[in-house]
C-alpha positions in Angstrom: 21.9 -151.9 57.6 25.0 -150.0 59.0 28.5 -151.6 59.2 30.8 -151.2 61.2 34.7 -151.3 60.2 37.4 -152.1 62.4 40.7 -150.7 61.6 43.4 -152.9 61.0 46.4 -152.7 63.6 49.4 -154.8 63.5 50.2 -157.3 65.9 52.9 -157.3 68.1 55.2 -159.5 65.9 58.4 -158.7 67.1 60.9 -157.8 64.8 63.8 -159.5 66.6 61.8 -162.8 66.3 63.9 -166.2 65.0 61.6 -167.1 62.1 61.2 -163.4 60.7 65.0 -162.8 61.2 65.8 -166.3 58.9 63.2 -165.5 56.2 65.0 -161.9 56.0 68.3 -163.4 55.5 67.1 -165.7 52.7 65.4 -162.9 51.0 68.7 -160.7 51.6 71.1 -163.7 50.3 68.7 -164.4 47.2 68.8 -160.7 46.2 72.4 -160.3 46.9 73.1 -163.7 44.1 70.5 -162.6 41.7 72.6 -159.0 41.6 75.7 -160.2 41.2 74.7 -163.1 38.8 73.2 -160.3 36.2 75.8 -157.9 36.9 78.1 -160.7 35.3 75.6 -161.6 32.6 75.2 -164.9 33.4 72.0 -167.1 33.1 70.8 -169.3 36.1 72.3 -172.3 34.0 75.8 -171.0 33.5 76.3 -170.3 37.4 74.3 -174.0 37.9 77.4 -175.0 36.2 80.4 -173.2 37.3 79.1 -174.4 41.0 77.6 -178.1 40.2 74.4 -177.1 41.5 71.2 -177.7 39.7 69.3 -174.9 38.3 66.5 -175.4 40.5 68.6 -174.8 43.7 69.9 -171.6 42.4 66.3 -170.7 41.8 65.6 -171.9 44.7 68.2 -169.1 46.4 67.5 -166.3 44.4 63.2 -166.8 45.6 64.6 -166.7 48.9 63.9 -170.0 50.1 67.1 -170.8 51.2 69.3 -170.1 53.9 72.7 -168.6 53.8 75.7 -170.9 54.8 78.9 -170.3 55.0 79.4 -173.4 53.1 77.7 -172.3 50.4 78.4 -168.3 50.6 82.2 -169.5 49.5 80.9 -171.8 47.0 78.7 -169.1 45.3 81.4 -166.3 45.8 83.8 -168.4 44.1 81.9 -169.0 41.0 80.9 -165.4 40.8 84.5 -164.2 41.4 83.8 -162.4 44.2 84.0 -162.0 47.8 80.9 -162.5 50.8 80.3 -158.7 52.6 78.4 -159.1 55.3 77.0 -155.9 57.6 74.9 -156.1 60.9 71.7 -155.9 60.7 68.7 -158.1 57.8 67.9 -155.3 55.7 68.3 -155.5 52.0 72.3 -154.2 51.9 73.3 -156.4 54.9 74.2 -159.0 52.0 76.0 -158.4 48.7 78.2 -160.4 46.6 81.6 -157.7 45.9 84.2 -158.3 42.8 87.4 -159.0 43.3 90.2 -156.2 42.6 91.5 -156.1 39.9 
């Protein structure tokens, strides 16, 4: 019996599509608190508290399943002592969490 074997092309998902741009900027915001969170040495709990959030919701962030506000950019940068860059574009660096001068 011969088989035959398609190859597997991707579809024409646009990269500039709503969704796929949102799920980025989760990803990007999650990775950008996690990052700062360790460089400070602080557990999920400690930065629950200095923000009132639970630890779930932090979690919650840092998996990516939530998005960026500005809300809650200022929030986060304020208990991590640090300011909100922002670049253009949804790649992994378009996101980070900077400390403030000393």
């Amino acid at each position: 019996m011969a088989g035959q074997h398609s190859r597997w092309t991707p579809s024409d998902a646009r990269t500039d599509d709503p969704e796929r741009i949102a799920i980025r900027e989760a990803l990007v915001f999650g990775k950008a608190l996690y990052d700062r969170r360790t460089a400070l040495g602080l557990s999920v709990a400690d930065l629950a508290e200095r923000t009132g959030m639970q630890e779930d919701d932090i979690e919650c962030i840092e998996e990516g399943g939530t998005a960026p506000t500005i809300e809650l950019l200022r929030s986060l940068a304020a208990a991590l002592d640090a300011d909100v860059r922002l670049t253009p574009g949804h790649d992994l660096d378009s996101l980070w969490f900077e400390a403030h001068a000393a």
